[in-house]
C-alpha positions in Angstrom: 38.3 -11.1 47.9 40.1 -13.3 45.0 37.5 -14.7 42.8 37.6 -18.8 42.4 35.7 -21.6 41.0 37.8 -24.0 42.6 36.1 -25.3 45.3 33.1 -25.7 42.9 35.4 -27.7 40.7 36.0 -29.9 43.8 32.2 -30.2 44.3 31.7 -31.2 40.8 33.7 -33.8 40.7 35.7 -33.1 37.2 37.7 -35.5 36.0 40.0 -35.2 32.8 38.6 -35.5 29.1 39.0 -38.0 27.0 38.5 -39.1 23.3 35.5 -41.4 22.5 36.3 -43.7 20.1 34.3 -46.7 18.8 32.6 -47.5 22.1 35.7 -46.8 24.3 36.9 -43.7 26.1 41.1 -43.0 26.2 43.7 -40.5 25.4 44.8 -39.1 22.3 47.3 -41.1 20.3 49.9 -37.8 20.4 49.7 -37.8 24.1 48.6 -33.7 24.3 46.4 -32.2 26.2 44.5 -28.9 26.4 44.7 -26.4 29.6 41.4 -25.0 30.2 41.5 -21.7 31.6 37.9 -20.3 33.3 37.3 -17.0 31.4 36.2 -15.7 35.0 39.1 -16.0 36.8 42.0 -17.3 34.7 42.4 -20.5 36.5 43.0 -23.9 35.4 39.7 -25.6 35.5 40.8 -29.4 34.0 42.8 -31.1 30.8 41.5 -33.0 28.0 43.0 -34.6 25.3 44.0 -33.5 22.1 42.7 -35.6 19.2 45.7 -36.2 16.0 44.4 -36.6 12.4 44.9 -40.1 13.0 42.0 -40.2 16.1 39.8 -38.4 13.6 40.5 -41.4 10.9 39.5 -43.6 14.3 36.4 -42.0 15.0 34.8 -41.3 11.2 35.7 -45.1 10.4 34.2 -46.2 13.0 31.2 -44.0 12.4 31.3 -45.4 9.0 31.7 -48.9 10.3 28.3 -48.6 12.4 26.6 -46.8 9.8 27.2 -49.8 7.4 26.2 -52.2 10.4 23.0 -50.7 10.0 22.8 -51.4 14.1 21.6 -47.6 14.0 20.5 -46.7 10.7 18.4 -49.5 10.5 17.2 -50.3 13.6 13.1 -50.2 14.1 12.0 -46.9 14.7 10.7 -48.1 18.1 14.3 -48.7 19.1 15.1 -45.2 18.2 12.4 -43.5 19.8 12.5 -45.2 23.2 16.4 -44.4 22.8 16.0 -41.0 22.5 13.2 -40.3 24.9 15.3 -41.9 27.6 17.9 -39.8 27.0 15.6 -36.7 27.5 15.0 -38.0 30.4 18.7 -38.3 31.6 19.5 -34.8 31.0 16.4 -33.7 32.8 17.9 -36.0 35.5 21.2 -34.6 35.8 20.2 -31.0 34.9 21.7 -29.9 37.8 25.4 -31.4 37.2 25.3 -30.3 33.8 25.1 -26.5 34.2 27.2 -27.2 36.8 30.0 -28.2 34.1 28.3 -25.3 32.1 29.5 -22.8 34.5 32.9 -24.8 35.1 33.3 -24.4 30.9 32.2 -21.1 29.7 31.1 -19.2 33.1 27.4 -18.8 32.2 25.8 -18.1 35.3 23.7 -20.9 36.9 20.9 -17.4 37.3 20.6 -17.7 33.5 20.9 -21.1 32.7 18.5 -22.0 35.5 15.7 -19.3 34.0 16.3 -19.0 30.2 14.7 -21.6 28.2 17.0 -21.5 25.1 20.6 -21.8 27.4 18.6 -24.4 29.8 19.2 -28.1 29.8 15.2 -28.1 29.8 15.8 -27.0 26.1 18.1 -29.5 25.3 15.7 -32.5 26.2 13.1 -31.1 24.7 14.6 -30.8 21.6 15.2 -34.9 21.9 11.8 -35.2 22.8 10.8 -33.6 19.5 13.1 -35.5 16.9 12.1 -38.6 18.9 8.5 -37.7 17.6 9.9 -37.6 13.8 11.2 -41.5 13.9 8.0 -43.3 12.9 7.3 -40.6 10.6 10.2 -40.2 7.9 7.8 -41.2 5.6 8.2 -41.1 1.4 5.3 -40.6 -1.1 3.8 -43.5 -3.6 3.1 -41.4 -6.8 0.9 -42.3 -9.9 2.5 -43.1 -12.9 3.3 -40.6 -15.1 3.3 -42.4 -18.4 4.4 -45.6 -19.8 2.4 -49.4 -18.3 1.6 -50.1 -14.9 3.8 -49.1 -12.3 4.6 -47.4 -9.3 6.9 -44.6 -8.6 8.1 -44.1 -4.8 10.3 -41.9 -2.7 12.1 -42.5 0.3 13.7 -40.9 3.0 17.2 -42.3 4.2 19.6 -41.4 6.6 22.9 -39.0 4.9 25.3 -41.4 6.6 28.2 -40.3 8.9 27.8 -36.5 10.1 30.5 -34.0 11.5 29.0 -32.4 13.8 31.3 -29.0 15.0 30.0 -27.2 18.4 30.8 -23.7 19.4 31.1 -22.9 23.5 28.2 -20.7 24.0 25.1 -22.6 24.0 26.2 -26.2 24.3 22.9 -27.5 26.1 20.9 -26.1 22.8 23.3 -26.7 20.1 24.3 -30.6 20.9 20.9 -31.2 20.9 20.2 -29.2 17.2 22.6 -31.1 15.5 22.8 -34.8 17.8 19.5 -34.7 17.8 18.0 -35.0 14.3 21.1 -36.7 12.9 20.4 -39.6 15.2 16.3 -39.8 14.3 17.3 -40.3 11.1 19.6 -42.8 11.3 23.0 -41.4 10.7 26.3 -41.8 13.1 28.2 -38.7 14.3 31.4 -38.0 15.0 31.0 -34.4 17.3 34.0 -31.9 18.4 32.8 -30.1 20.8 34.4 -26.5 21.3 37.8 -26.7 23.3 36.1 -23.5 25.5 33.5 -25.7 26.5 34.1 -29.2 26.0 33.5 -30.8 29.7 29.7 -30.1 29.3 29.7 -31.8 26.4 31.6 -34.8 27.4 29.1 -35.3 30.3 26.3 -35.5 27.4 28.1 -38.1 26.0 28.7 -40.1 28.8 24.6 -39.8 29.4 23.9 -41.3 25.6 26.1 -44.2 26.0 24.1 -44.6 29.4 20.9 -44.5 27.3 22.1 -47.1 25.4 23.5 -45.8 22.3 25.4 -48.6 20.2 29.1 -48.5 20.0 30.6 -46.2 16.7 27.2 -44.3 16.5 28.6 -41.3 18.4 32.3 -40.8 18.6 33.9 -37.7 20.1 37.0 -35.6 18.9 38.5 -32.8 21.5 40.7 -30.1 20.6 41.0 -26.9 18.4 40.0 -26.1 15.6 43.6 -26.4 14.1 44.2 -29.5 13.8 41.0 -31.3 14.7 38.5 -29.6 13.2 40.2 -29.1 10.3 41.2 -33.1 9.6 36.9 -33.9 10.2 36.2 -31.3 7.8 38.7 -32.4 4.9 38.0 -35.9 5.5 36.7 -37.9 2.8 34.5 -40.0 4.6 32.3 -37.8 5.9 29.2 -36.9 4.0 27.6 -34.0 6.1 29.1 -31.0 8.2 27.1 -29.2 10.2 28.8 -26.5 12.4 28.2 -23.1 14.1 30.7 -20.3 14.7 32.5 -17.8 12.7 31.9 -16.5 8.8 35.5 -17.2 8.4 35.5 -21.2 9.1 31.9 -21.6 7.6 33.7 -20.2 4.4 36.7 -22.3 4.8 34.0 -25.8 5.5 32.3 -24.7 2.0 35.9 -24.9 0.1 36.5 -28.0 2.2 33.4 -30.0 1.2 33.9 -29.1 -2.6 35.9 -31.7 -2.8 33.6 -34.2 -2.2 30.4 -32.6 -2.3 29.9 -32.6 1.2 26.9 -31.7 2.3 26.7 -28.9 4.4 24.8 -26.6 7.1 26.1 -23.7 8.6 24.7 -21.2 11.1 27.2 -18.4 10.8 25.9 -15.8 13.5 24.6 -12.3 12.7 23.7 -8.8 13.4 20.4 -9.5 14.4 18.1 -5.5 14.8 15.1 -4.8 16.9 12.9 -2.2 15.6 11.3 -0.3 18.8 8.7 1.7 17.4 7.4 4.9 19.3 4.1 2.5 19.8 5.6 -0.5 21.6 3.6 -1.7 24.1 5.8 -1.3 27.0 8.9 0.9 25.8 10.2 0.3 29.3 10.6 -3.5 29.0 11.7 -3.3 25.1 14.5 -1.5 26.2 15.2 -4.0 28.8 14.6 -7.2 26.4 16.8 -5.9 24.0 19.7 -4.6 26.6 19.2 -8.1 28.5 19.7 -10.0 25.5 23.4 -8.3 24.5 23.7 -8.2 28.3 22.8 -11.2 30.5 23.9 -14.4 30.5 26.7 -14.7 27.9 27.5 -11.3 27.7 26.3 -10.4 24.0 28.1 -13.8 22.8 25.1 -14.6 21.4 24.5 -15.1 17.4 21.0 -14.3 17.3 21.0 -11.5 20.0 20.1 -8.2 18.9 22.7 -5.7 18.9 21.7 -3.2 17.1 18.4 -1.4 18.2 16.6 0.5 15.8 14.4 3.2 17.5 11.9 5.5 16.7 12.7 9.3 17.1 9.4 10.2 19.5 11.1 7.6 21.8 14.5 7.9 21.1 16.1 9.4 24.9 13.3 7.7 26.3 14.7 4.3 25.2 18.2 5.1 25.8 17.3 6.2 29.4 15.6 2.7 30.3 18.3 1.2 28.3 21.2 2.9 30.6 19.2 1.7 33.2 18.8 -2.2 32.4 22.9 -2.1 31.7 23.4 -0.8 35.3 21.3 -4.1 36.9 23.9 -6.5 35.4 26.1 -8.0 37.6 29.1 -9.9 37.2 31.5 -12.3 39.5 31.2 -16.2 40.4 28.5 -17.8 38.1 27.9 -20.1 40.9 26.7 -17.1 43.0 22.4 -16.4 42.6 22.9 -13.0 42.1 25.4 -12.8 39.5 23.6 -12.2 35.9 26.2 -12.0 33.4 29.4 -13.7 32.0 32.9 -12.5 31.2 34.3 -13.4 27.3 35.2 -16.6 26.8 39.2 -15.7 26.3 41.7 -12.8 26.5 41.6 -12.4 22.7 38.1 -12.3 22.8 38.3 -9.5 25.2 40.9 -7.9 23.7 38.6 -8.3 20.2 35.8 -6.3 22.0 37.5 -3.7 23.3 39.3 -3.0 19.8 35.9 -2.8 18.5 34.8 0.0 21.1 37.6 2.0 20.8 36.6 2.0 16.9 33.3 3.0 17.8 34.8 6.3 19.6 37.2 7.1 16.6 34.2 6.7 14.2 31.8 9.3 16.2 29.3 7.1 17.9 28.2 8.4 21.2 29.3 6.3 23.8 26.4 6.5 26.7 27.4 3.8 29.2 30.2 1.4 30.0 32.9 0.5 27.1 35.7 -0.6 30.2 37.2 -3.9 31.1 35.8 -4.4 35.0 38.5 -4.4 37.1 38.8 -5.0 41.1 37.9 -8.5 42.1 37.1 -9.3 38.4 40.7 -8.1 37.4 41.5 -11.7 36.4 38.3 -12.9 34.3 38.0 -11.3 31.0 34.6 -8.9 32.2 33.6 -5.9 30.2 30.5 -4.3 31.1 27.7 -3.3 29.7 28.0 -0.8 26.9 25.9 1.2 24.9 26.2 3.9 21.9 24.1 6.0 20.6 23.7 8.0 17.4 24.9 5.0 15.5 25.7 5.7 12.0 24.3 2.6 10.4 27.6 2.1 7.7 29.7 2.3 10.4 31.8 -0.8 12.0 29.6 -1.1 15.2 26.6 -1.5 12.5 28.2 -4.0 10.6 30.6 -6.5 12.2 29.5 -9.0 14.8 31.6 -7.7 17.7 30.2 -10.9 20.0 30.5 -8.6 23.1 27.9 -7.0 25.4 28.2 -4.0 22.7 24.5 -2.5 21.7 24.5 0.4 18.8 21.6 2.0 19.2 20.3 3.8 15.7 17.4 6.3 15.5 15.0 6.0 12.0 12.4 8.3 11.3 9.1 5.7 9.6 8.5 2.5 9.0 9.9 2.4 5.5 13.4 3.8 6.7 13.2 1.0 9.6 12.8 -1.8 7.1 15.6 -0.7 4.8 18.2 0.2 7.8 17.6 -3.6 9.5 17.7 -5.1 6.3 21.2 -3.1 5.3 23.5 -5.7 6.4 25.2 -8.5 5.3 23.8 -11.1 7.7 20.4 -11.9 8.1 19.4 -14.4 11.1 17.2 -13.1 13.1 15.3 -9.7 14.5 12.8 -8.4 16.7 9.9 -5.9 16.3 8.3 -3.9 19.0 5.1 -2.4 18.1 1.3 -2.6 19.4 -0.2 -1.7 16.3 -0.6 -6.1 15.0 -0.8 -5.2 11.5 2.4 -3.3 11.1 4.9 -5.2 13.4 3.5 -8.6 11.4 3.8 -6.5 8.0 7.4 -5.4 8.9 8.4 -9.4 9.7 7.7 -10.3 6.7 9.3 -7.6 5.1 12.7 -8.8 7.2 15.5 -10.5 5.6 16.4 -12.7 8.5 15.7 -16.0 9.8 13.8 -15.7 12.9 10.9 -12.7 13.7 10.0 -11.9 17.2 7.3 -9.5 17.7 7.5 -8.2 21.4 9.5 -10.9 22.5 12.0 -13.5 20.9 12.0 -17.1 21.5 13.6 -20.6 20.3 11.1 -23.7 19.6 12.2 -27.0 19.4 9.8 -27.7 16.4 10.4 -24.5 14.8 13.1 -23.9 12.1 16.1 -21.8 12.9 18.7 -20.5 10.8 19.6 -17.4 8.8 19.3 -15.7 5.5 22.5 -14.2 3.6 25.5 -14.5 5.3 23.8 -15.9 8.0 24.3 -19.5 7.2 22.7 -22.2 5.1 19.9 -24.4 6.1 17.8 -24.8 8.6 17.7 -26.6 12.8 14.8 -27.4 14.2 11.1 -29.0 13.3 10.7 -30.9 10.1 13.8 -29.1 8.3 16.6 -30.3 10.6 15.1 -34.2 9.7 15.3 -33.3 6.0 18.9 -31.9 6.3 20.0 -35.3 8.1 18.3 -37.6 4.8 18.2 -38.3 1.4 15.7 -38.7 -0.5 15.7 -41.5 -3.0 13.1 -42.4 -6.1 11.9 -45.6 -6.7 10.6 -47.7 -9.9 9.0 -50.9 -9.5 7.3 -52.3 -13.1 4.1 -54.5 -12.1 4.1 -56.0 -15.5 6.6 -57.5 -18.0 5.1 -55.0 -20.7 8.6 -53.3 -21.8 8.0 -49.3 -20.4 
């Protein structure tokens, strides 16, 4: 039978996408429109419009505008807070519509979205929850004086002004909230773009803010790809903060863009995130499956932070790969509506054709292939599905080691002791995050902090709302999450105030 997502289209209810603009929704000025095409079944899912440089002039001044209203920036932190709680409380609502759109966007199964906390809409209002709590607290210092008469010397913490926020496709529940989130606590006006892959999810999230009661200009919306929207918010010059996550290559190109005007800037660039399975890990059996289910399930190894390359101890080596072979051959792929379907196709053809280059260098450069390495065919002939695929005997300079293939691709590398575990995961260009399976509490916390990566899981991985996320080399720059994502939305300003007329 033909695979289709039409009928749940129907049910949804979609409706075309438009700009947001200054407290109104419409179409682009240039009249075009984007196609999207389900990555599960190559059908047209809906349209949306295409923003010009001109909308993106629209939406940062009227970002600016609001931000120099002070209707936002300076409202009482009460106002905020109450703001931003109800919207939690919205997507909670409506969590059911919204992976709806999810799976009518970017085909991540309603199985995954419904269960995993970090691709969950749970996540997303959680993460409000916590900024809301930072409000009342952006807080400065009074300091003694220093020298000179009587005085005091003060900082402050103040809002950056307007922020472009840019959204990849994969985890839009998560990532609107990391970046809408703490940009809003603190006072600042956004103009967003969400990823033209998954932009009707995104839209909906909107529509839910403005029904919280967010004033008009504070959050405009831009649609389209990267070329030319993205491209005219980054090189504008009034925006004073870009935060974005995707690709190495456009992180690089938003750091030469913000030289300009000294833009300031966070990026989370993805990685090639290792787990170190030592011969002692607690369970070997579920390691395996942890670290197979996160390149695996859900979205399919599309994942910055997942861990595709799997360091394992020689005493457990086959043993690892057998449960490993086995975890791969419990994935199952078709409509994401359907329960029992675990896994996601790419997002795009060139994706999948990206993927599949990248296995067929695997082969030429001697890795082992144990499992998978095929575009599914059959009923999935349409959607852009490769399965599950695993190699072995990975040599740790080679191209499956090194490049971010974003594809349910796992190279699996053996190492000998601890010390040769620590120097292999650390041998890489990126740095965002790892995991470490061991039993033996003194080693696996010694080997985090001997990781040169962002985020340490020992025997598990998992995101926080108040924890800090974000990666070390290549990785990125700065930090979401907690206390850090509030300081990356501020600036902090120093004070003098003489209590005498003695002259200083």
């Amino acid at each position: 039978m033909t695979l289709t997502v039409q009928p749940h289209r129907e049910s949804v209810g979609l409706k075309a996408g438009q700009l947001y603009l200054d407290g109104q929704w419409g179409p682009g000025s240039g009249g075009e429109t984007w196609t999207h095409l389900h990555p599960a079944t190559g059908e047209a899912v809906g349209e949306f419009a295409v923003a010009t440089a001109s909308d993106v002039d629209a939406a940062v001044a009227a970002a600016r505008k609001a931000f120099e209203s002070g209707t936002w920036s300076n409202a009482r932190a009460g106002v905020r807070i109450k703001l931003l709680h109800r919207y939690a409380g919205l997507l909670r609502e409506h969590a059911e519509e919204l992976r709806a759109l999810q799976a009518l966007d970017n085909s991540v199964p309603l199985s995954f979205s419904g269960s995993i906390y970090a691709t969950s809409v749970e996540v997303a209002a959680d993460v409000f929850d916590h900024h809301a709590g930072w409000v009342d607290k952006l807080g400065g210092q009074t300091l003694p004086p220093y020298q000179g008469g009587d005085h005091l010397a003060m900082t402050f913490r103040e809002p950056i002004g307007v922020v472009a926020a840019i959204l990849p496709w994969n985890a839009p529940f998560l990532l609107f909230a990391q970046k809408v989130a703490p940009a809003l606590a603190a006072g600042c006006t956004v103009v967003l773009k969400p990823s033209e892959y998954c932009t009707f999810t995104v839209l909906r999230m909107v529509e839910l803010l403005i029904e919280a009661g967010l004033p008009e200009g504070t959050l405009n919306v831009v649609t389209g790809p990267g070329d030319p929207v993205g491209e005219a918010l980054i090189t504008h010059p009034d925006v004073d903060k870009v935060s974005f996550t995707g690709s190495r290559g456009v992180g690089r190109r938003i750091i030469e863009a913000s030289a300009g005007t000294l833009k300031r800037v966070s990026l989370e660039l993805g990685g090639k995130s290792p787990a170190l399975v030592f011969a002692d890990a607690p369970n070997l059996g579920l390691a395996a499956a942890t670290v197979v289910g996160a390149v695996t399930m859900g979205l399919s190894g599309q994942a910055c932070v997942a861990n595709t390359r799997a360091l394992v101890q020689r005493e457990v080596y086959d043993e690892f790969l057998a449960a490993a072979q086995g975890m791969a051959a419990a994935i199952t792929y078709g409509d994401p509506f359907d329960p029992g379907v675990l896994a996601s196709p790419l997002i795009n053809p060139r994706q999948l054709e990206r993927v599949l280059g990248y296995i067929e260098k695997g082969k030429e450069e001697g890795a082992r292939l144990v499992t998978g390495g095929e575009r599914l065919g059959g009923d999935l002939t349409a959607g852009n599905f490769v399965g599950p695929t695993i190699f072995a005997d990975v040599d740790n300079d080679s191209t499956l080691a090194r490049e971010e293939i974003f594809g349910p691709v796992l190279a699996v590398v053996p190492f000998t002791d601890e010390e040769e575990a620590v120097r292999l995961a650390n041998d890489t260009e990126y740095g965002l995050g790892a995991s470490v399976f061991s039993a033996d509490a003194q080693r696996a916390f010694r080997v985090s902090r001997k990781l040169r990566a962002g985020t340490i899981g020992i025997n598990g991985f998992q995101v926080e709302p108040h924890l800090p996320f974000g990666g070390f080399k290549q990785s990125g720059l700065g930090r979401e999450g907690g206390e850090s994502s509030i300081e990356a939305f501020t600036e902090l300003k120093s004070v003098y105030l003489p209590l005498t007329d003695e002259m200083m």
